[in-house]
C-alpha positions in Angstrom: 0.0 0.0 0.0 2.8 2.9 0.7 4.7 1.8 -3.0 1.3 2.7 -4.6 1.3 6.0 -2.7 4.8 6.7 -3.3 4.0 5.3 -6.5 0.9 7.9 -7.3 3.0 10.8 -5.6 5.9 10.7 -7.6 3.7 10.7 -10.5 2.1 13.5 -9.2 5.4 15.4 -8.7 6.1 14.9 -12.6 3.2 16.1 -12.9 3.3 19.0 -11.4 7.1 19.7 -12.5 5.9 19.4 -16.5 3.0 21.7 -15.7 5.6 24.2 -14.2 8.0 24.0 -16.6 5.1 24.4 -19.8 3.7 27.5 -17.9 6.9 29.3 -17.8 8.1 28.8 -21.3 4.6 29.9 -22.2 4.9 32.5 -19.9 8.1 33.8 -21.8 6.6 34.0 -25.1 6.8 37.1 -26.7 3.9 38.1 -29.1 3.1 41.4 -31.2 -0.5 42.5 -30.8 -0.2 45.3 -32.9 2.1 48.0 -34.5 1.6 51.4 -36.0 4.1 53.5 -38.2 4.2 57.2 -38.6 3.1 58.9 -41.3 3.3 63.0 -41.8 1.1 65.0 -43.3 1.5 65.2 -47.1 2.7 68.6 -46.7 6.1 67.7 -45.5 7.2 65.7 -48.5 10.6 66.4 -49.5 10.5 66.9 -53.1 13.4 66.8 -55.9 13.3 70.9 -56.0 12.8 71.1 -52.2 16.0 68.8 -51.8 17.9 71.0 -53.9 17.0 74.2 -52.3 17.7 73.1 -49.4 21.2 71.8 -50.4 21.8 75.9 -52.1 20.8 76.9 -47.7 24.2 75.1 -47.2 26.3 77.5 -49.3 28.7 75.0 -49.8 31.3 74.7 -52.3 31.0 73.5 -56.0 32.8 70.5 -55.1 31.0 69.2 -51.9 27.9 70.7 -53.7 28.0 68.0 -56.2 29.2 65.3 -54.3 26.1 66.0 -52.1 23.9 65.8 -55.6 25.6 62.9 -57.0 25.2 61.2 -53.1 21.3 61.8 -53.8 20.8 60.8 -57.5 22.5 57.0 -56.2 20.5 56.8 -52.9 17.3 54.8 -54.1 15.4 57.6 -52.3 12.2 59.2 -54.2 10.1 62.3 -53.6 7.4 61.1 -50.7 9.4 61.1 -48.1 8.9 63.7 -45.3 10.8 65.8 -43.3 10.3 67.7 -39.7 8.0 71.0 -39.5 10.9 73.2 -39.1 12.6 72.8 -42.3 9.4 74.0 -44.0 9.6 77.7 -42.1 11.7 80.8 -41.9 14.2 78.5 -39.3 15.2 75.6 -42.0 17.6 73.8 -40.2 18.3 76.0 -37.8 15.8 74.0 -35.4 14.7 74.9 -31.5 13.9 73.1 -28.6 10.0 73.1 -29.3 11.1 72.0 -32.8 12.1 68.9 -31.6 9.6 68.6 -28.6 7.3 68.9 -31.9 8.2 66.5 -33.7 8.4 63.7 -31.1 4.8 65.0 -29.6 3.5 64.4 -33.1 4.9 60.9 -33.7 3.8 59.2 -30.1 0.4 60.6 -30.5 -0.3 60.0 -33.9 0.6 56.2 -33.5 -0.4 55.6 -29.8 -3.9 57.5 -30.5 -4.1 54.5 -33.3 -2.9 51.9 -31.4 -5.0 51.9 -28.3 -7.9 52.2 -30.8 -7.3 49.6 -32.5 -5.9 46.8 -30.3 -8.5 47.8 -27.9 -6.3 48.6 -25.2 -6.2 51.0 -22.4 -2.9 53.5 -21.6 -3.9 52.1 -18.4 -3.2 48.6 -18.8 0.6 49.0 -20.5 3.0 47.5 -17.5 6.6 48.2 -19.8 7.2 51.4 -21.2 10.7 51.6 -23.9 11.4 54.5 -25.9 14.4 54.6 -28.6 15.6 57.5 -29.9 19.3 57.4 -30.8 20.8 61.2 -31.2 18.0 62.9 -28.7 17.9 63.0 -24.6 15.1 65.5 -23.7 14.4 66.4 -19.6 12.3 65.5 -18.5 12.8 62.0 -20.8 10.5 61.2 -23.6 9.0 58.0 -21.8 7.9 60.9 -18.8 6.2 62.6 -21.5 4.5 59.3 -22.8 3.6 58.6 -19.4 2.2 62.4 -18.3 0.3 63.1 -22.0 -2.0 59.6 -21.7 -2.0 59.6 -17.5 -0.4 56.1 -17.6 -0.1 54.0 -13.8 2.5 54.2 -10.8 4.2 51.3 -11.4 4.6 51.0 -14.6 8.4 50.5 -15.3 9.9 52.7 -18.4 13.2 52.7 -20.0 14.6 55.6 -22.1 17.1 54.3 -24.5 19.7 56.5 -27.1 22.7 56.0 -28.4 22.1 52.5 -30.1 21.4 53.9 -33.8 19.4 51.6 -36.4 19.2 48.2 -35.0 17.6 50.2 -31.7 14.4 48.8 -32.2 15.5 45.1 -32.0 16.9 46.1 -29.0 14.2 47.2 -27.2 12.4 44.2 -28.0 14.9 42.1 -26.0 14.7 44.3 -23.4 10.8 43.7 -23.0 11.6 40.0 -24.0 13.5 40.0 -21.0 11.0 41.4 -18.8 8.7 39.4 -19.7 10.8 36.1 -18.4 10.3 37.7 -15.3 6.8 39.1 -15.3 3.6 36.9 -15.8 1.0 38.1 -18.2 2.0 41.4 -18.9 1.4 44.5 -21.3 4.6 46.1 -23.4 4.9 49.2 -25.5 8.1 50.2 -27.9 8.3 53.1 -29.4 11.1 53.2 -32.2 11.9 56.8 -33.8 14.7 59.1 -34.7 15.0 63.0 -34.1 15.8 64.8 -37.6 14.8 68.2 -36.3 18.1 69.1 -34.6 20.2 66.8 -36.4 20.9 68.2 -39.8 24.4 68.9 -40.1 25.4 72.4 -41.9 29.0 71.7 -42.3 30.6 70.9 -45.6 32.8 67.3 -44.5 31.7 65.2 -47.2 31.6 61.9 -44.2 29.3 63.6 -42.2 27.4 65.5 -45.4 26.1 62.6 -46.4 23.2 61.6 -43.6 21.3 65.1 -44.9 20.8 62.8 -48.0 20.1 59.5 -46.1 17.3 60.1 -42.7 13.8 61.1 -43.1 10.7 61.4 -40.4 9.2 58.5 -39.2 8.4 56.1 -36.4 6.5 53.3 -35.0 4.6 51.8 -32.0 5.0 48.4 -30.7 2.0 46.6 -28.8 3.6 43.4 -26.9 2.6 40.6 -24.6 3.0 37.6 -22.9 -0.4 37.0 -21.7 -1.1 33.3 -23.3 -5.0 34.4 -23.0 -4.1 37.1 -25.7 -1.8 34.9 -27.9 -5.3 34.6 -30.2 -5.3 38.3 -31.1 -1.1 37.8 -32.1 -0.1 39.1 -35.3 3.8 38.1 -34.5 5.6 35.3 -32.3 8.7 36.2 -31.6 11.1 32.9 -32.0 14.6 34.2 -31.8 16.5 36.9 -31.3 20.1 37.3 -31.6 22.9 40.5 -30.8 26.5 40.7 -32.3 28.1 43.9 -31.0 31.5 44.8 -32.2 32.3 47.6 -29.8 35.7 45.9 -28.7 37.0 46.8 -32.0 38.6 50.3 -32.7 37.7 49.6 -36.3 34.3 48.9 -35.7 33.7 51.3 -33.3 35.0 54.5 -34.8 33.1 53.9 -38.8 29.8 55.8 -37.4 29.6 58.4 -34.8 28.4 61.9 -33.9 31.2 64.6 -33.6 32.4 67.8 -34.7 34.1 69.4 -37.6 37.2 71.5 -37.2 34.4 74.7 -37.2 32.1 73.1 -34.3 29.2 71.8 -36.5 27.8 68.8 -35.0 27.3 65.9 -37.1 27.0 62.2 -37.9 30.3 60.4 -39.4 30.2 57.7 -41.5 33.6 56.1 -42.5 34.8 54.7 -45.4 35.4 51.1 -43.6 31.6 50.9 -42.5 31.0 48.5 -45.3 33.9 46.3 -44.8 32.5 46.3 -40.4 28.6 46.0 -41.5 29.6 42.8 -43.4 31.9 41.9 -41.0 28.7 42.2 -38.1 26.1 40.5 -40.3 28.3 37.7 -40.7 29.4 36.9 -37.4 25.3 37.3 -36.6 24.5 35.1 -38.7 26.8 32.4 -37.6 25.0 32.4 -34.2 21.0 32.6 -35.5 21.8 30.8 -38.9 21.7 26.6 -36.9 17.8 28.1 -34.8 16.5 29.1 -37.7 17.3 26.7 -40.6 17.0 22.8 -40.8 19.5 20.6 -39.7 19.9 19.4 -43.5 21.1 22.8 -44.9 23.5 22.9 -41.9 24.9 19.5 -42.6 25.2 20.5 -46.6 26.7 23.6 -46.3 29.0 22.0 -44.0 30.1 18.8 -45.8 30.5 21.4 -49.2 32.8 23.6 -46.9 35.2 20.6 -46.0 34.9 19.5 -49.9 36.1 22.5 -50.9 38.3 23.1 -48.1 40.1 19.2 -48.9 40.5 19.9 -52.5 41.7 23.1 -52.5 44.8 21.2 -50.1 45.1 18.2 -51.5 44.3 18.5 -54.9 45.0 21.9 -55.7 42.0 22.6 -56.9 40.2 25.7 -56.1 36.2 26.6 -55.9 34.9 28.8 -58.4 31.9 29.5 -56.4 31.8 30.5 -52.4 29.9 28.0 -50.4 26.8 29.8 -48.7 23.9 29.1 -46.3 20.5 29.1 -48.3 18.6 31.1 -45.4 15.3 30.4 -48.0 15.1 26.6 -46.5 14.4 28.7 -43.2 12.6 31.7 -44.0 9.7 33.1 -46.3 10.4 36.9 -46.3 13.3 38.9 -45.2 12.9 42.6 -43.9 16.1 44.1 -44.2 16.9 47.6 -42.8 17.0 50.3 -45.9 19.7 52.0 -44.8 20.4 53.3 -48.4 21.0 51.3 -51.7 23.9 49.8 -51.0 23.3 48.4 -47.8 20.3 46.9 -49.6 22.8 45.6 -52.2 25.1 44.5 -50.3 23.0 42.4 -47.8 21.7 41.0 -51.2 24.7 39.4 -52.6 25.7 38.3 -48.9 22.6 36.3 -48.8 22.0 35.2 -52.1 18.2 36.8 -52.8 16.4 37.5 -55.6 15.3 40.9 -56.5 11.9 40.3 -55.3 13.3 39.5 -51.6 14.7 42.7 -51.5 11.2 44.7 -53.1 10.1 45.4 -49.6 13.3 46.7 -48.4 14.0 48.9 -51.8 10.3 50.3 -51.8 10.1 51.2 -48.2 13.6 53.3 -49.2 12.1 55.2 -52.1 9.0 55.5 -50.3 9.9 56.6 -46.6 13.8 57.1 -46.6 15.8 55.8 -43.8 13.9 56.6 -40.7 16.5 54.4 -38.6 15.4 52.3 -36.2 12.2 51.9 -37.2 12.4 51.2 -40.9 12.4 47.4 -39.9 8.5 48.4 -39.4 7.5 49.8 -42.5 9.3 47.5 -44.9 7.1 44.7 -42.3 4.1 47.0 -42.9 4.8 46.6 -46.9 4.7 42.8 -46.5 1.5 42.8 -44.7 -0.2 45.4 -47.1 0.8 43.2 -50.1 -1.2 39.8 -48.6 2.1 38.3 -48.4 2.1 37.1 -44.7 0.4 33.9 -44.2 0.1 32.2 -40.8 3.3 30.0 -40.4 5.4 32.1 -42.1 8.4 32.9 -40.6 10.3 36.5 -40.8 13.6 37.1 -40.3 14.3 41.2 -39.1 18.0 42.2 -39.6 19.0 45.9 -38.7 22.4 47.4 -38.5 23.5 50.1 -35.8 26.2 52.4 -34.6 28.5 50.4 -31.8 29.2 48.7 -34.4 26.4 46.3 -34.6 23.9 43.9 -36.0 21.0 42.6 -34.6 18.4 39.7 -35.9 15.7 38.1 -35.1 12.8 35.2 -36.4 9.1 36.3 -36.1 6.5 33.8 -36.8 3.3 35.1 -38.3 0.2 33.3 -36.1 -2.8 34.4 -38.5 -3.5 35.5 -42.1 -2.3 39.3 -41.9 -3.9 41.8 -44.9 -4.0 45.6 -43.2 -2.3 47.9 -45.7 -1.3 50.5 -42.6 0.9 53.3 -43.6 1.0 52.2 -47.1 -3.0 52.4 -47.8 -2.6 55.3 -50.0 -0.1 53.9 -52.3 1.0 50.3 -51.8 -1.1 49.5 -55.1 1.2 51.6 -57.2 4.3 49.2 -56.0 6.2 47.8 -56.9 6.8 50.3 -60.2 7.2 48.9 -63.9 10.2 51.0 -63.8 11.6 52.6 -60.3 12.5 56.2 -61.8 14.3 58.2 -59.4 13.4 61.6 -59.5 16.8 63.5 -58.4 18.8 61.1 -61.5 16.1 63.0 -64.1 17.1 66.3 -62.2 20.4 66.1 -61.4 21.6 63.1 -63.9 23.8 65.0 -64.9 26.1 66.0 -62.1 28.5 63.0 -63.1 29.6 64.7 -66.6 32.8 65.9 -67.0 31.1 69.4 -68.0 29.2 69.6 -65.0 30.9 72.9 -63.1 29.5 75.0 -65.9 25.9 73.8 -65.4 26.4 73.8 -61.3 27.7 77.4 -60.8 24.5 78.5 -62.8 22.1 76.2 -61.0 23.7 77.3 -57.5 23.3 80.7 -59.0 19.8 80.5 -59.7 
């Protein structure tokens, strides 16, 4: 009689153990109820002409002039996308405090206002609280004025961060990620943006020139949980997530960062070697997420090929005429790659082996909104979703670069049929273009001819 009972308590401690252990890795899921991205009103579009005259505020000289021209016509950037109030009065670039209190006012309300409305949630009920905003530290901090403007609780925990450039967005998510190991059935907001207002540089170093070409407004609003009695309303399961920070290095480190010219202007620097690191970051992250997220026979392929190649280029002197790469398409159905600019597209391309219409979200979110930083992971996931292209199962794979140096991934799994066309109501049926024209190449073309100084002194002239 005491076996049995020993018997039917062990049983019962199982039991009880498997229960325990299920509820907590439920308990660490991390779901996305709901996003919004920013969107300014149509009269802040920064058009070819608008572009230029802003350039001509610069008074720089001929040379950097066109540099700066020729630095547009390559970007992949056309004319919709917006820039901050300021820039659009008497002040230009010369911005002011309530400029840039302005602009981040606008975003937050504009995409919280949305958010709550439409995910049916109270300001009330959100538990986390992260704001990103890389080259901006306001007093008190923008999470305080997230918190006073919707009259959010006590105990809510917030966390300002800055300083983490375009991969910031990831980061916050694996901040709340986290959290929510820690913290049962809770509510998360992220709010991903970048401060342009005060951030336009009016030097003439052609390193630091160049972000007035690349960075545009924009922004979005994250709604997370780990509430498994909300897991139904998911549009995203987060799977994996996965940070490579190259900070130890000198090289890395120093090939993007805000400084000073030899007159004082501030300004963003981007070195010649950022290339060379970014590839350097993306491949030492994939290394790490590549064996979650693919099947154990493209590991074991890509593998045996490497040792192939590896044996015959020692033994029998013979050498591959192709590299040996991971096919990431045995693991994932769409890619949303951070549009940094066209040849960060490009490049990420040929490291990865896509096809042109893996990249369409990444290169039409670029002509259409810029590069808004941190959060253009959103709207190129916002294109996907516009087009019917996520299907429940799918799985996502987000990779972002950021100052540091350093790349951040991660694998979102789509739980139901997604079809909302968001920020890109008003247009996504125009993309993809027969032909993407840019608009500054028709305009400015033909800066690259060895008879352009004639034609430049009289436009900067005009």
């Amino acid at each position: 009689m005491m076996l049995v009972i020993l018997e039917c308590l062990i049983v019962v401690c199982i039991v009880y153990l498997l229960y325990k252990f299920i509820d907590q890795k439920r308990n660490q899921s991390c779901y996305i109820l709901h996003y919004e991205c920013f969107k300014p009103p149509d009269d802040r579009k920064v058009s070819t002409d608008f572009s230029g005259e802003m350039m001509k505020r610069c008074n720089l000289p001929l040379e950097e002039y066109r540099f700066l021209l020729r630095a547009i016509v390559s970007s992949g950037i056309g004319e919709d996308t917006y820039g901050p109030r300021n820039f659009f009065t008497e002040n230009g670039t010369n911005s002011t405090l309530s400029d840039t209190q302005f602009e981040m006012d606008e975003f937050f309300t504009e995409t919280l206002d949305k958010l709550f409305s439409k995910s049916r949630v109270s300001p009330q009920d959100i538990d986390i609280l992260v704001v990103n905003v890389s080259v901006l530290t306001l007093v008190p901090s923008l999470t305080s004025r997230i918190i006073n403007h919707y009259k959010m609780r006590e105990d809510i925990k917030s966390f300002n961060i800055s300083g983490m450039g375009c991969s910031a967005s990831l980061i916050s998510i694996n901040l709340v990620q986290n959290m929510f190991k820690t913290h049962r059935n809770k509510l998360a907001l992220v709010l991903t943006t970048e401060a342009i207002a005060p951030n336009w540089y009016n030097g003439k170093e052609r390193s630091m020139i160049l972000t007035n070409c690349l960075f545009r407004c924009g922004g979005c609003s994250v709604l997370l949980t780990n509430n498994p009695a909300l897991q139904n309303r998911a549009m995203f399961k987060l799977k994996y997530l996965v940070r490579t920070h190259l900070g130890a290095s000198d090289e890395a480190h120093t090939c993007g960062w805000q400084q000073e010219d030899d007159k004082g202007n501030i300004g963003f620097f981007l070195g010649k070697n950022l290339p060379k690191t970014a590839t350097r970051a993306l491949t030492e992250n994939l290394k790490e997420i590549a064996p979650k997220i693919l099947p154990l026979t493209a590991i074991c392929r890509f593998v045996l090929l490497v040792n192939i190649q590896k044996f015959g280029a020692k033994y029998l002197h013979i050498r591959g005429k192709k590299k040996v790469g991971l096919n990431f398409k045995l693991g994932v159905d769409h890619f949303c790659l951070h549009p940094g600019g066209k040849a960060v597209i490009e490049g990420v391309q040929r490291s990865l082996g896509l096809g042109d219409d893996d990249m369409e979200p990444s290169r039409m979110t670029l002509h259409r909104f810029g590069n808004t930083s941190a959060s253009s992971l959103w709207y190129v996931l916002g294109y996907m979703e516009a087009k019917k292209r996520l299907k429940k199962g799918d799985r996502v794979l987000m990779i972002g670069f950021g100052s540091g140096f350093k790349c951040n991934s991660c694998m979102w799994e789509v739980t139901r049929d997604l079809d909302d066309k968001n920020v890109w109501e008003d247009c996504v049926d125009n993309f993809p273009p027969k032909s993407l024209v840019n608009p500054y190449f028709e305009k400015y073309g033909w800066i690259n001819e060895e008879n352009a100084a004639t034609e430049l002194e009289a436009l900067l002239e005009s």
